[in-house]
BATORVO-671079 format. One record per residue (C-alpha): x, y, z; residue in three letters; residue number from 1. Coordinates in nm, 2 decimals. Each point is the difference from the previous one (the first is absolute). Layout:
<recs>
<c1:X&c2:Y&c3:Z&rest:Ala&nr:NUM> $
...
</recs>
This chain:
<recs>
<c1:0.00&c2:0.00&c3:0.00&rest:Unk&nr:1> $
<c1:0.13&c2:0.35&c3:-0.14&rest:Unk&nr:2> $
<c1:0.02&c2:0.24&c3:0.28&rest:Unk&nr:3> $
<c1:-0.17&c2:0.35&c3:-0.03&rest:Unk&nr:4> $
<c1:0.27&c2:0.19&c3:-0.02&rest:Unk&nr:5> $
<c1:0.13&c2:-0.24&c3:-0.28&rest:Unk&nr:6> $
<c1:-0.32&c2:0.06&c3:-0.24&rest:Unk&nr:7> $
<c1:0.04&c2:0.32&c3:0.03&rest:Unk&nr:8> $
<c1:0.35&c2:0.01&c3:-0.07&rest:Unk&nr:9> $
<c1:-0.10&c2:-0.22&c3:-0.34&rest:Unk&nr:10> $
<c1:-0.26&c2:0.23&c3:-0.08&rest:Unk&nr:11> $
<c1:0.19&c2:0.34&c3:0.03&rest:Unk&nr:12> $
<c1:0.29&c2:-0.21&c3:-0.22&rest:Unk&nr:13> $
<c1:-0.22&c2:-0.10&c3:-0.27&rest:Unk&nr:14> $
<c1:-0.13&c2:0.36&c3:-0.05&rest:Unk&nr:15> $
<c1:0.30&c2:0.12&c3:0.01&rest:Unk&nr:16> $
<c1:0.16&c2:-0.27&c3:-0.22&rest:Unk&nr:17> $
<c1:-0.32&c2:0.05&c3:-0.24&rest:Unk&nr:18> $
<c1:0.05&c2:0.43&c3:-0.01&rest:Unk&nr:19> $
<c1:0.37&c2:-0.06&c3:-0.09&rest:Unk&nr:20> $
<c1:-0.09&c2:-0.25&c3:-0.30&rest:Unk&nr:21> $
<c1:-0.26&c2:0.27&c3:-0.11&rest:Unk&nr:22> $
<c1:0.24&c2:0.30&c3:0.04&rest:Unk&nr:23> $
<c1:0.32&c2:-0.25&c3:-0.17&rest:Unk&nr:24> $
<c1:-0.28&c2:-0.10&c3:-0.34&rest:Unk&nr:25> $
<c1:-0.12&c2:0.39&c3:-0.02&rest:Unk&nr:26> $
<c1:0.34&c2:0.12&c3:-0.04&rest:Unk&nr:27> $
<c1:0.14&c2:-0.28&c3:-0.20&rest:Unk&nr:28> $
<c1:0.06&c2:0.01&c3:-0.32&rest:Unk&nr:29> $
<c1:0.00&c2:-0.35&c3:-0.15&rest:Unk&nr:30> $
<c1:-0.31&c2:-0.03&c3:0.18&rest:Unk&nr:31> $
<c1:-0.16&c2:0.29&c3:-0.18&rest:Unk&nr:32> $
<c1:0.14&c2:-0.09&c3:-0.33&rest:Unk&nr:33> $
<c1:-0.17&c2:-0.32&c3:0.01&rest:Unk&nr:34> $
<c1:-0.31&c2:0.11&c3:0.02&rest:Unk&nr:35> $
<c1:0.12&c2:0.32&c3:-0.26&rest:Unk&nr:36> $
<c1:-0.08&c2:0.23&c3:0.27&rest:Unk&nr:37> $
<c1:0.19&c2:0.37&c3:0.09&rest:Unk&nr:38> $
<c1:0.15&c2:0.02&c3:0.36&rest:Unk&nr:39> $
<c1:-0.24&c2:0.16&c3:0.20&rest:Unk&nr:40> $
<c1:0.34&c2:0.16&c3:0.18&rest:Unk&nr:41> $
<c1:0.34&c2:0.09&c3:-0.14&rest:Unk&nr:42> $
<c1:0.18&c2:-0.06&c3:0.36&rest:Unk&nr:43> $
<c1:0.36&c2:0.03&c3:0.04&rest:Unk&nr:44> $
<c1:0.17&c2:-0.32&c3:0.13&rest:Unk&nr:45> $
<c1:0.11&c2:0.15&c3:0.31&rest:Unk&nr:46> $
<c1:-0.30&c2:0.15&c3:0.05&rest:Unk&nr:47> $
<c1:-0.15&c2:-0.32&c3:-0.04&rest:Unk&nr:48> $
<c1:0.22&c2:-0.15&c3:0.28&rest:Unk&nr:49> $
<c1:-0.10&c2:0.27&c3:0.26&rest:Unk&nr:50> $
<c1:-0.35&c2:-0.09&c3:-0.08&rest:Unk&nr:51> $
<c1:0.00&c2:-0.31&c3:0.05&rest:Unk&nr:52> $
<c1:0.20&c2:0.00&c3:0.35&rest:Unk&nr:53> $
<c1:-0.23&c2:0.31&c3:0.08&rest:Unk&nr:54> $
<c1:-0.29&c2:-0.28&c3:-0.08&rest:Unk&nr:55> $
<c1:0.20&c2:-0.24&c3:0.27&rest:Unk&nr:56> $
<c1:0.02&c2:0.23&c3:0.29&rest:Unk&nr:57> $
<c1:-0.35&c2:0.13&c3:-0.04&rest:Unk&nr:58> $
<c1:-0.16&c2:-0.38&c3:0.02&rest:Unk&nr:59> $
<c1:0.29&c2:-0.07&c3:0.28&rest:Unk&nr:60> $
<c1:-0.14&c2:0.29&c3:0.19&rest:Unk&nr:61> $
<c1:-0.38&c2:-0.12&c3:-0.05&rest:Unk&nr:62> $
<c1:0.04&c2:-0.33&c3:0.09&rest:Unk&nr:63> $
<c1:0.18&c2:0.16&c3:0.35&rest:Unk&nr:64> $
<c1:-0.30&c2:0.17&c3:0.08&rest:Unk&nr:65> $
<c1:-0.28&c2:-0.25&c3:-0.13&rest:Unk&nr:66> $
<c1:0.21&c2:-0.24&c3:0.25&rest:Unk&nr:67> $
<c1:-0.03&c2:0.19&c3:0.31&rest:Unk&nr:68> $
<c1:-0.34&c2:0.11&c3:-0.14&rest:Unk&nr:69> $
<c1:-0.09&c2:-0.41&c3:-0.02&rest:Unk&nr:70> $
<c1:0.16&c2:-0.09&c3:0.35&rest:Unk&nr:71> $
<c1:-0.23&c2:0.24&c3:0.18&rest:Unk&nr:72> $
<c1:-0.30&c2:-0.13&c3:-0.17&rest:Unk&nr:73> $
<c1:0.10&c2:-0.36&c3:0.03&rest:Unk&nr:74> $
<c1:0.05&c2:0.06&c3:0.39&rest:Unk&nr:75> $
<c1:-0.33&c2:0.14&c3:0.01&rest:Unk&nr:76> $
<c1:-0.19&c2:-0.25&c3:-0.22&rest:Unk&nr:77> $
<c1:0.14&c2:-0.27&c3:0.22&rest:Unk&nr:78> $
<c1:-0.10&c2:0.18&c3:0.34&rest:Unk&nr:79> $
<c1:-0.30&c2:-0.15&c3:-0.15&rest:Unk&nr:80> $
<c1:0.05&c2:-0.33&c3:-0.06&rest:Unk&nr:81> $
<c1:0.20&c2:-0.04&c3:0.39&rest:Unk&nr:82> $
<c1:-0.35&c2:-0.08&c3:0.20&rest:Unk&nr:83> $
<c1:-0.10&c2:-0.26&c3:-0.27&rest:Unk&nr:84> $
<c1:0.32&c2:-0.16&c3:-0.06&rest:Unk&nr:85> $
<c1:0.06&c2:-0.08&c3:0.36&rest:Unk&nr:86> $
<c1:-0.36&c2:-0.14&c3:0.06&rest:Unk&nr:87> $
<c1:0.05&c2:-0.23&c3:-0.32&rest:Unk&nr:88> $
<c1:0.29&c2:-0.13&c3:0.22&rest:Unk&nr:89> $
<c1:-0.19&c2:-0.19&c3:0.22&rest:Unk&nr:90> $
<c1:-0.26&c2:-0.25&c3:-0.17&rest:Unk&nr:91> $
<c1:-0.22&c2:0.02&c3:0.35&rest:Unk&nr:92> $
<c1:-0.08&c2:0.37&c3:-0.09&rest:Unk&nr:93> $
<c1:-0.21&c2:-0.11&c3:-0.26&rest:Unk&nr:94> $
<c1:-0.26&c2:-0.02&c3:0.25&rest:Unk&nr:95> $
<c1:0.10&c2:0.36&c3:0.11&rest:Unk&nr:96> $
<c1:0.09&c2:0.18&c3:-0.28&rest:Unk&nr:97> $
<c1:-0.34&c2:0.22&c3:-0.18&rest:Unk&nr:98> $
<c1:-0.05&c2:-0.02&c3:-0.37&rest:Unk&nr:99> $
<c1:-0.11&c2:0.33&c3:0.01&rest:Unk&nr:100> $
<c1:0.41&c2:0.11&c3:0.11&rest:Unk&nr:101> $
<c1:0.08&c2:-0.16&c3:-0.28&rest:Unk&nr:102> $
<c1:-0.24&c2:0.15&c3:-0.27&rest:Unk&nr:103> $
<c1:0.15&c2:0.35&c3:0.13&rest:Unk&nr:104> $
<c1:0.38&c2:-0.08&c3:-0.03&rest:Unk&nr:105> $
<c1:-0.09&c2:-0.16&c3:-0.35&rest:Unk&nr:106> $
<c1:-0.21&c2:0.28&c3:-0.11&rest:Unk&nr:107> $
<c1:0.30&c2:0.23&c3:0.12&rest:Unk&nr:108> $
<c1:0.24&c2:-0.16&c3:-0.18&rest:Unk&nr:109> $
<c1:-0.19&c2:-0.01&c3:-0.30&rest:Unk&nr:110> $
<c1:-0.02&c2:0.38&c3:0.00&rest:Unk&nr:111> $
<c1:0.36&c2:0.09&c3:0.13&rest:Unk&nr:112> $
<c1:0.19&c2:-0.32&c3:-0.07&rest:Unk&nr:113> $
<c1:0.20&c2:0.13&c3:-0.34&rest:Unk&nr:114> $
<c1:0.31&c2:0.19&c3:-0.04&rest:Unk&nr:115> $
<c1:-0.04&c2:0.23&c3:-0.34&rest:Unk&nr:116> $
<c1:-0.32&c2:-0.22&c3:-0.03&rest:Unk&nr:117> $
<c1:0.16&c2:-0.32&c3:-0.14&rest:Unk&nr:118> $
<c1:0.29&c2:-0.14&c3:0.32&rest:Unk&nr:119> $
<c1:-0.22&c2:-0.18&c3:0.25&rest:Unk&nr:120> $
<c1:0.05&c2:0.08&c3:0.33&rest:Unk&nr:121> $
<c1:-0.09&c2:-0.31&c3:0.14&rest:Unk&nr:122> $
<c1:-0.03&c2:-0.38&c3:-0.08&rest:Unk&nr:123> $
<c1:-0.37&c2:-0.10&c3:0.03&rest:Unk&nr:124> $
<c1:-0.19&c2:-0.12&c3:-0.25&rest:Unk&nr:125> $
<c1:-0.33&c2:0.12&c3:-0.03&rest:Unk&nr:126> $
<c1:-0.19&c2:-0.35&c3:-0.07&rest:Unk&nr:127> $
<c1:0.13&c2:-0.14&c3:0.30&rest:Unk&nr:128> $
<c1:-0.09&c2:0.27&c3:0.21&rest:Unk&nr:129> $
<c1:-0.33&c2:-0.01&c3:-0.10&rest:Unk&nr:130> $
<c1:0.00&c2:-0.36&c3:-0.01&rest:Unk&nr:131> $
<c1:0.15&c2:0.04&c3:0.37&rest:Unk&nr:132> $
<c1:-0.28&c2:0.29&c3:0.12&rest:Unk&nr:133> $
<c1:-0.28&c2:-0.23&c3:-0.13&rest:Unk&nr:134> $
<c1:0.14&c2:-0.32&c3:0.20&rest:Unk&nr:135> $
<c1:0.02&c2:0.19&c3:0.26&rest:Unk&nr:136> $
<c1:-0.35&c2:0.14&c3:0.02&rest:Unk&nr:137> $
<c1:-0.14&c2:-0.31&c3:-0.07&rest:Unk&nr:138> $
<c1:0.17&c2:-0.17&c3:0.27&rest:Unk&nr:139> $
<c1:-0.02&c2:0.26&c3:0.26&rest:Unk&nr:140> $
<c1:-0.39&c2:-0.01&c3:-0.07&rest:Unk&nr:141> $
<c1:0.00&c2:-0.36&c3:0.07&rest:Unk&nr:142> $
<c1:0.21&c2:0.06&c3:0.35&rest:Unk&nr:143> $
<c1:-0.26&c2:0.25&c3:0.14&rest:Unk&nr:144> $
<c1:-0.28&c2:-0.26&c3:-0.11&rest:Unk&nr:145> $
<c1:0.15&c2:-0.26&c3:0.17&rest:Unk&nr:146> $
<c1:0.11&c2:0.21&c3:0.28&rest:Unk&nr:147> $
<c1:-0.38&c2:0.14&c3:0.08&rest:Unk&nr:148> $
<c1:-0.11&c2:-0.40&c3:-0.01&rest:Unk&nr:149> $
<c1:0.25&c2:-0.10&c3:0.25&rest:Unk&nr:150> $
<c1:-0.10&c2:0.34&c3:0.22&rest:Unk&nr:151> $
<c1:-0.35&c2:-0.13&c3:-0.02&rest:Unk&nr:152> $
<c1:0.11&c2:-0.34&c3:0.12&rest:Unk&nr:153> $
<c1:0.23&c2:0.02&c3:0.24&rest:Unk&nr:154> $
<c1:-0.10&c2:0.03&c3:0.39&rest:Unk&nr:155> $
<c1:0.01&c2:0.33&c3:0.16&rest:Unk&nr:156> $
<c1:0.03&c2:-0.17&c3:0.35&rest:Unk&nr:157> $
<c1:0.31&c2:-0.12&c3:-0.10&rest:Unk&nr:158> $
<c1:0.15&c2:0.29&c3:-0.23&rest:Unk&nr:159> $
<c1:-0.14&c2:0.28&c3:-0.01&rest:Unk&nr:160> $
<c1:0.17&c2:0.15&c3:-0.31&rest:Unk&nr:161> $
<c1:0.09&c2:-0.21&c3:-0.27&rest:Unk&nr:162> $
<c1:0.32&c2:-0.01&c3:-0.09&rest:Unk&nr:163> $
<c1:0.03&c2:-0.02&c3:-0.36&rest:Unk&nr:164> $
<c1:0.34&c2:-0.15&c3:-0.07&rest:Unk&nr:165> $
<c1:-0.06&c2:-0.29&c3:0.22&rest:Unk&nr:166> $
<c1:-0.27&c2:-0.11&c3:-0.15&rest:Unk&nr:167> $
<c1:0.13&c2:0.02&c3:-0.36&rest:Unk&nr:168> $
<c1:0.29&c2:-0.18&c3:0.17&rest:Unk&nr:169> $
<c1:-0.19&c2:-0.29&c3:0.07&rest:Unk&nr:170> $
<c1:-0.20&c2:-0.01&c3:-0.36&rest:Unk&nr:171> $
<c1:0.35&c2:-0.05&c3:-0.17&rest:Unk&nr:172> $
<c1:0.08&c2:0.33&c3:-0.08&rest:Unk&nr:173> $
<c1:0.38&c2:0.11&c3:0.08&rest:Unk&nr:174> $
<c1:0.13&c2:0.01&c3:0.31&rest:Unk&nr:175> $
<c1:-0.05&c2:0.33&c3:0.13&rest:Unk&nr:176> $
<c1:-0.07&c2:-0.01&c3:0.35&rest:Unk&nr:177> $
<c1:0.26&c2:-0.14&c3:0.19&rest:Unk&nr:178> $
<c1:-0.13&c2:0.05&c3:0.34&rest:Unk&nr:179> $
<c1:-0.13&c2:-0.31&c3:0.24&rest:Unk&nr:180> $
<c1:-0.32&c2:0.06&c3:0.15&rest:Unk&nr:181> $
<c1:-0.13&c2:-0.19&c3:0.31&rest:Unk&nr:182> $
<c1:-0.18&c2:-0.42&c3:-0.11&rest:Unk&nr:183> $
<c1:-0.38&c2:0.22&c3:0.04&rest:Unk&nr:184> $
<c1:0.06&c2:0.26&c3:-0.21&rest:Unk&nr:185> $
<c1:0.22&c2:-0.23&c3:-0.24&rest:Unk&nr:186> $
<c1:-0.25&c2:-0.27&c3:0.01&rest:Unk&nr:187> $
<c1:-0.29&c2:0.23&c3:-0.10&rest:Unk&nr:188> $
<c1:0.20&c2:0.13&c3:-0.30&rest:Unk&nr:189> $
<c1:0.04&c2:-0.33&c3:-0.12&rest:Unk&nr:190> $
<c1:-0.38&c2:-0.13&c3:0.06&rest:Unk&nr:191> $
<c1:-0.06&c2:0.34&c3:-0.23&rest:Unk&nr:192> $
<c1:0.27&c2:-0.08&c3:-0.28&rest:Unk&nr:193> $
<c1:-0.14&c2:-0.34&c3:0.00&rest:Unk&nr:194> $
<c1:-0.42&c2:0.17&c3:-0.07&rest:Unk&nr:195> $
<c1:0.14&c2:0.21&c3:-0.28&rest:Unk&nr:196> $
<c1:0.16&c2:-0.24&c3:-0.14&rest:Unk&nr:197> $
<c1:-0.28&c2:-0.26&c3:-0.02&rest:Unk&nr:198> $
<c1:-0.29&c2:0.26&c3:-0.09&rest:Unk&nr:199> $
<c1:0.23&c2:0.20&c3:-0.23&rest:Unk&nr:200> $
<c1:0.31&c2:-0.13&c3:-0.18&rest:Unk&nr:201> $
<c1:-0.06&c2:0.09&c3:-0.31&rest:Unk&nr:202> $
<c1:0.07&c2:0.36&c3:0.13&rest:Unk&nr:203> $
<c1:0.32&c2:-0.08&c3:0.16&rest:Unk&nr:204> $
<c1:0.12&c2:-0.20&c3:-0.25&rest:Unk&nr:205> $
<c1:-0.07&c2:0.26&c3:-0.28&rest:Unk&nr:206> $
<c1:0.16&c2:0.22&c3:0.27&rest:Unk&nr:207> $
<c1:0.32&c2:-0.18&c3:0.06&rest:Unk&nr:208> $
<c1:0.03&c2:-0.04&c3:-0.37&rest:Unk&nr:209> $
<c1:0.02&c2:0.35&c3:-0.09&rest:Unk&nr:210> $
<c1:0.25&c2:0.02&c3:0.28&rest:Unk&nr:211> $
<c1:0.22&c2:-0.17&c3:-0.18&rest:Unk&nr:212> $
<c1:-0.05&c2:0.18&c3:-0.31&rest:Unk&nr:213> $
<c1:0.09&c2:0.30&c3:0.18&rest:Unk&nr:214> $
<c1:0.28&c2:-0.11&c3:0.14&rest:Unk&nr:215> $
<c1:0.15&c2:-0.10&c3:-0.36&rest:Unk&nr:216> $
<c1:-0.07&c2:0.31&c3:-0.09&rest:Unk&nr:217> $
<c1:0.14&c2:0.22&c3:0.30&rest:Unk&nr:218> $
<c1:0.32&c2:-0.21&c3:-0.06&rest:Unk&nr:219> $
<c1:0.02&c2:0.10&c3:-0.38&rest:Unk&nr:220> $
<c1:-0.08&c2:0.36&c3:0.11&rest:Unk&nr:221> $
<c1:0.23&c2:0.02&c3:0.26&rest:Unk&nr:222> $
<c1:0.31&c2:-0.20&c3:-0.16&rest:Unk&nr:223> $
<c1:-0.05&c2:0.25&c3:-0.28&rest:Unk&nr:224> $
<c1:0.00&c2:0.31&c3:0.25&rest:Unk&nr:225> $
<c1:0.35&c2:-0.15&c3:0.17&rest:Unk&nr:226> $
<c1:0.17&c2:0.00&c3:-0.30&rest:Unk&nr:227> $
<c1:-0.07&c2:0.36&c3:-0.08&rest:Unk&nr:228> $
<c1:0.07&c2:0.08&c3:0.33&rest:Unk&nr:229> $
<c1:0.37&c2:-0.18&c3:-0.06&rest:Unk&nr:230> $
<c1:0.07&c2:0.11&c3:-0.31&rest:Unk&nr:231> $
<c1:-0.09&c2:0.37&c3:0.06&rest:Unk&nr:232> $
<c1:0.18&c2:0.00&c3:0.34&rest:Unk&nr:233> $
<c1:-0.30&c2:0.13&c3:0.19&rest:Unk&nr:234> $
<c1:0.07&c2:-0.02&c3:0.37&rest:Unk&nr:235> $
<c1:-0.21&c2:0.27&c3:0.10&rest:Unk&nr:236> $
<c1:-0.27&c2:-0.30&c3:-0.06&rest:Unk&nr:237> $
<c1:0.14&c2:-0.20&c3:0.30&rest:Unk&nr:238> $
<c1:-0.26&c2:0.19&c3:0.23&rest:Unk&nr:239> $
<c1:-0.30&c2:-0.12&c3:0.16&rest:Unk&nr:240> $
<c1:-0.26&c2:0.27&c3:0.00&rest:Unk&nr:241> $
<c1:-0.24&c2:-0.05&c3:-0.21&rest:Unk&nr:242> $
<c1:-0.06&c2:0.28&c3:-0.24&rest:Unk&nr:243> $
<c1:-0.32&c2:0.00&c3:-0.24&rest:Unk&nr:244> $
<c1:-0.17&c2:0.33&c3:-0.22&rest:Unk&nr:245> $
<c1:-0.26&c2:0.11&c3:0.13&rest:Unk&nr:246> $
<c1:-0.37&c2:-0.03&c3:-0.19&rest:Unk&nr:247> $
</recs>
């Protein structure tokens, strides 16, 4: 993968390469008797020269500003892409992480994403995030269903709040509750993991299968994001605050 600062670099070199062929055929003369035409320009050689070298610095002197000019951008393009590359880290934040967070930063990016309006900023692809953002409302929908059938089941004597991530625990999802609760209360999660899944499995099982769909794609995403964030030595991207447009 071509870092930023590379296509740019290829970019500036090609125009200028391209302006000096231009410049090189207009005052050339084989090139204008082939095609039995008068020189536009009757330049003297040394004049020429200067021209040319005058050409050289000018581009040498664009390309140092457009650089500095692309850095500050980049840096601020990626402020943007810290909160969601570090919650693609970790596949339990799946279950965390809003769809809506993510239609912001990808609706950002969209708008401010290009250098000179054809370098990306970024690495994402645009079908995946979608594809991504519409896994993850579809799963996140069937979480709070099957989180509102499990508060309607489970016994208020024994806890009074449902806690969410146990319960998902105990219906297969990852684990993502770690803590140890006493036998009652552990018991009772487990006589309520057991109802859901009799009376609906199709739900969870839809629901653990677009788990893993997600999580093939949050690999994809994210293994594409570390690489840019290699090869474009950003280590202001090593943060963990989490840093989203707003609406």
């Amino acid at each position: 993968m071509l870092s930023v600062g590379s296509k740019l670099a290829l970019l500036i070199f090609g125009i200028m390469i391209l302006m000096l062929v231009v410049l090189l055929l207009l005052t050339s003369n084989p090139f204008l008797q082939l095609f039995r035409m008068e020189p536009f320009l009757e330049i003297d050689p040394k004049i020429e020269v200067s021209s040319l070298i005058s050409t050289v610095l000018v581009f040498l002197l664009v390309w140092e500003r457009l650089t500095e000019s692309l850095d500050r951008k980049l840096k601020f393009v990626h402020e943007i892409l810290d909160g969601f590359y570090h919650r693609l880290r970790i596949v339990t934040n799946l279950f965390r992480i809003r769809a809506d967070e993510i239609e912001r930063v990808r609706n950002y990016l969209k708008r401010y994403g290009k250098f000179l309006t054809v370098i990306p900023l970024h690495p994402l692809k645009w079908k995946r995030i979608d594809k991504f953002i519409s896994l993850l409302e579809s799963f996140q929908r069937n979480i709070q269903q099957i989180l509102e059938l499990a508060e309607k089941e489970i016994d208020k004597k024994i806890e009074v709040g449902l806690n969410g991530e146990k319960i998902l625990k105990n219906l297969g999802f990852e684990p993502i509750d770690p803590s140890q609760y006493s036998p009652v209360k552990e018991e009772e999660y487990s006589r309520v993991a057991q109802k859901l899944l009799s009376e609906h499995l199709k739900l969870i099982n839809v629901s653990l299968e677009l788990l893993e769909d997600l999580k093939k794609v949050r690999k994809e995403i994210y293994g594409n994001l570390d690489d840019f964030i290699k090869t474009n030595n950003l280590p202001y991207l090593l943060s963990h605050r989490v840093r989203v447009p707003g609406p």
